[in-house]
C-alpha positions, -999 to 999 in steps of 0.1 A, spaced: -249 -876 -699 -211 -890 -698 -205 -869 -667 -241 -878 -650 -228 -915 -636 -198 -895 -615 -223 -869 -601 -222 -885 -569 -190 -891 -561 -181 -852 -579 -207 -831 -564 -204 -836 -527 -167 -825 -523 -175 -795 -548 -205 -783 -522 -179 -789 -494 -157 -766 -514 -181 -738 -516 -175 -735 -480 -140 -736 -477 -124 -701 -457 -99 -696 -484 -115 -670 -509 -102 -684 -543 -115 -718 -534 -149 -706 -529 -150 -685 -561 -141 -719 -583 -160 -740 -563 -191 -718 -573 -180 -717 -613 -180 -752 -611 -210 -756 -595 -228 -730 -617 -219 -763 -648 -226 -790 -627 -260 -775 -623 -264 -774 -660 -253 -808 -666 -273 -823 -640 -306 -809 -652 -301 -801 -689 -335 -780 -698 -330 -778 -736 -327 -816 -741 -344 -855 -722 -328 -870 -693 -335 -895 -673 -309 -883 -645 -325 -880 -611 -312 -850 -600 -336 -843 -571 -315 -859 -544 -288 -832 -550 -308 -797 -553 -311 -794 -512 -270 -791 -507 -267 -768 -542 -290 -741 -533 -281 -744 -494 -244 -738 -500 -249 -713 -523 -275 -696 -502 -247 -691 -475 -226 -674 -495 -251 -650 -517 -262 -639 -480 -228 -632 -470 -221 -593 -468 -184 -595 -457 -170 -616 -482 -150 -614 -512 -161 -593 -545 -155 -622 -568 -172 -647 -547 -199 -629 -543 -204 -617 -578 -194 -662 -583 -226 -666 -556 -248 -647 -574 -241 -661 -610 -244 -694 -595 -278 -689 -575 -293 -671 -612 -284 -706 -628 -300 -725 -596 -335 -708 -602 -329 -708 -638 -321 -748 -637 -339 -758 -607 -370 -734 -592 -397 -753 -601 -377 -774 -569 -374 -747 -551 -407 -727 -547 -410 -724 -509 -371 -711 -507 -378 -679 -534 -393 -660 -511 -364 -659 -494 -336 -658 -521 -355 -636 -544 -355 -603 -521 -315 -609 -518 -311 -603 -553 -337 -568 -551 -307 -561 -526 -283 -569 -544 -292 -549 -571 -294 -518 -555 -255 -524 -544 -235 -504 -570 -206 -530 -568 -234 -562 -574 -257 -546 -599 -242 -558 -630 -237 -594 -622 -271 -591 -606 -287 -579 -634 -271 -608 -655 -282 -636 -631 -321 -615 -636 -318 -621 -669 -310 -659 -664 -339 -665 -637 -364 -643 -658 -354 -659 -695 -361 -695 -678 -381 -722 -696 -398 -731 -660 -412 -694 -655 -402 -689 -627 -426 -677 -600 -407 -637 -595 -432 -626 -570 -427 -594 -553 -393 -591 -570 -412 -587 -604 -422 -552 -597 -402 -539 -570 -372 -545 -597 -385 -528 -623 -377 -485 -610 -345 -501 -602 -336 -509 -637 -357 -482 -653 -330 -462 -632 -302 -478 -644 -311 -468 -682 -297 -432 -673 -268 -449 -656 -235 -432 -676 -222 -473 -678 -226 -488 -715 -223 -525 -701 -251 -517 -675 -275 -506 -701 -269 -531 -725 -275 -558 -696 -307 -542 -681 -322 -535 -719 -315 -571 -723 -333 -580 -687 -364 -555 -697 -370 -576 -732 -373 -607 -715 -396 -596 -685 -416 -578 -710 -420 -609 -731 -421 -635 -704 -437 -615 -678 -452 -586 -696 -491 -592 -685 -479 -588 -645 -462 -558 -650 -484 -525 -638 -484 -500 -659 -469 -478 -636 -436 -496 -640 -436 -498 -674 -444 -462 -678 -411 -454 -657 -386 -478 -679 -410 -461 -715 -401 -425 -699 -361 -435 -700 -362 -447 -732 -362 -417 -760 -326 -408 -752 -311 -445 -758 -324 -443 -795 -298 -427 -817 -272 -435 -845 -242 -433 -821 -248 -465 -805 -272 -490 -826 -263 -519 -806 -286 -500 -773 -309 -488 -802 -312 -523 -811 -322 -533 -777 -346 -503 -770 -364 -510 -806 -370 -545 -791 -380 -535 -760 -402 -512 -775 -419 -539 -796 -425 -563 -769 -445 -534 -750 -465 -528 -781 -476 -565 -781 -485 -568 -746 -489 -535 -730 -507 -517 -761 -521 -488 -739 -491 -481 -720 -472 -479 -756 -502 -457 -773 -496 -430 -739 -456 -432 -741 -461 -426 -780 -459 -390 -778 -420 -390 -767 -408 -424 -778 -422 -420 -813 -397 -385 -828 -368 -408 -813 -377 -437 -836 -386 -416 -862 -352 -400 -862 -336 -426 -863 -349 -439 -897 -338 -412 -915 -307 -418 -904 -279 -434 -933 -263 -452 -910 -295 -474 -898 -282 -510 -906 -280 -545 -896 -298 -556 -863 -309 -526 -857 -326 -521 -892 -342 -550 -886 -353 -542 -850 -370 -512 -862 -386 -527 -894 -399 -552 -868 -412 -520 -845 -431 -499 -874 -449 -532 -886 -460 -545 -845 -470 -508 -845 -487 -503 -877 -509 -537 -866 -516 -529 -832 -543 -507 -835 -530 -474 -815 -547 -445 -828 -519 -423 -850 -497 -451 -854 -511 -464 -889 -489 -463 -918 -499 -434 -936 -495 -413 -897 -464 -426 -897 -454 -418 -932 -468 -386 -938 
């Protein structure tokens, strides 16, 4: 609120900055505009700012630049961080331009080089209070991610598990079943006691399917369920992921799947 009276004076010159020819410039002229976004439009607290004015010259310079192909790496990866905080902050403002920002970031995705940073920005868009309208991108993302769960690249899978819980619990009722019988079929291998951070995350995932996609859950049951049951006998089960899995047996003990009650799971 202390920063909101110098909005317009400070955000014009930033914008201008976004398109300046010298690479560097760019890049911090899109990390600052990523904040100023945040501050203008705070969605976890009241403001009376009228940010409105200024949402036209955010997403249009940053739009330029997230289209860009021959640019470089770290402005692009800076372009699409700041466009994921843009929809995040500001979509409900921008309805008629996400059909044509949205399918940049299905290509983006599929660029090796991109997909991490893209995943991220997902992960922003998809976890926002506004609910963003995803559109085609919704489903046409999801073999794409499911994909990248066999992907040899820790950082990747932690980032897409973290993407799949919050589609499946913000979006989880527009998701076929199709898709989520792709990302269930990846999921067996990621639960194990060498890594209980990804277990964590698959656990969770795996709970948030159970609430809102019970059938698709009772059919995967057959190869996700010796996974999880594996890992509870396992001494070093602990922490977040102890508590992930507690989480999973009760949702699955309650939801009514036939073989999942207690004493099928305990016997």
């Amino acid at each position: 609120s202390k920063i909101n009276p110098h909005i317009p004076v400070l955000l014009p010159p930033v914008v201008h900055a976004v398109g300046d020819q010298f690479y560097k410039i760019t890049s911090e002229a899109l990390l600052v505009t990523q904040q100023l976004v945040k501050v203008i439009r705070p969605l976890d607290e009241k403001s009376s700012f009228d940010y409105h004015p200024y949402v036209s010259n955010i997403y249009s310079c940053t739009l330029t630049r997230l289209k860009a192909a021959d640019i470089d790496q770290e402005v692009k990866e800076r372009a699409i961080s700041c466009m994921g905080q843009i929809i995040h902050s500001l979509g409900d403002d921008l309805q008629s331009e996400l059909p044509i920002c949205l399918p940049i970031f299905l290509d983006r995705l599929r660029n090796e080089i991109t997909r991490l940073t893209t995943v991220k920005a997902y992960t922003l868009i998809a976890g926002s209070p506004l609910r963003i309208n995803l559109g085609p991108l919704l489903n046409e993302s999801m073999p794409i991610l499911a994909s990248f769960l066999r992907k040899n690249q820790r950082a990747l899978k932690l980032a897409t598990l973290t993407t799949l819980n919050v589609l499946m619990n913000n979006y989880g009722k527009s998701l076929s079943e199709d898709n989520i019988a792709n990302v269930l079929n990846e999921v067996p291998p990621l639960i194990n006691e060498s890594d209980l951070h990804i277990s964590q995350l698959t656990l969770s995932l795996l709970t948030a399917t159970a609430k809102v996609h019970t059938n698709s859950m009772a059919k995967a049951s057959s190869t996700t369920l010796p996974a999880v049951m594996e890992l509870v006998k396992s001494p070093l089960l602990q922490g977040g992921a102890l508590n992930a899995m507690l989480t999973l047996l009760m949702e699955l003990v309650n939801s009514g799947i036939q073989g999942m009650a207690f004493s099928n799971l305990f016997e």
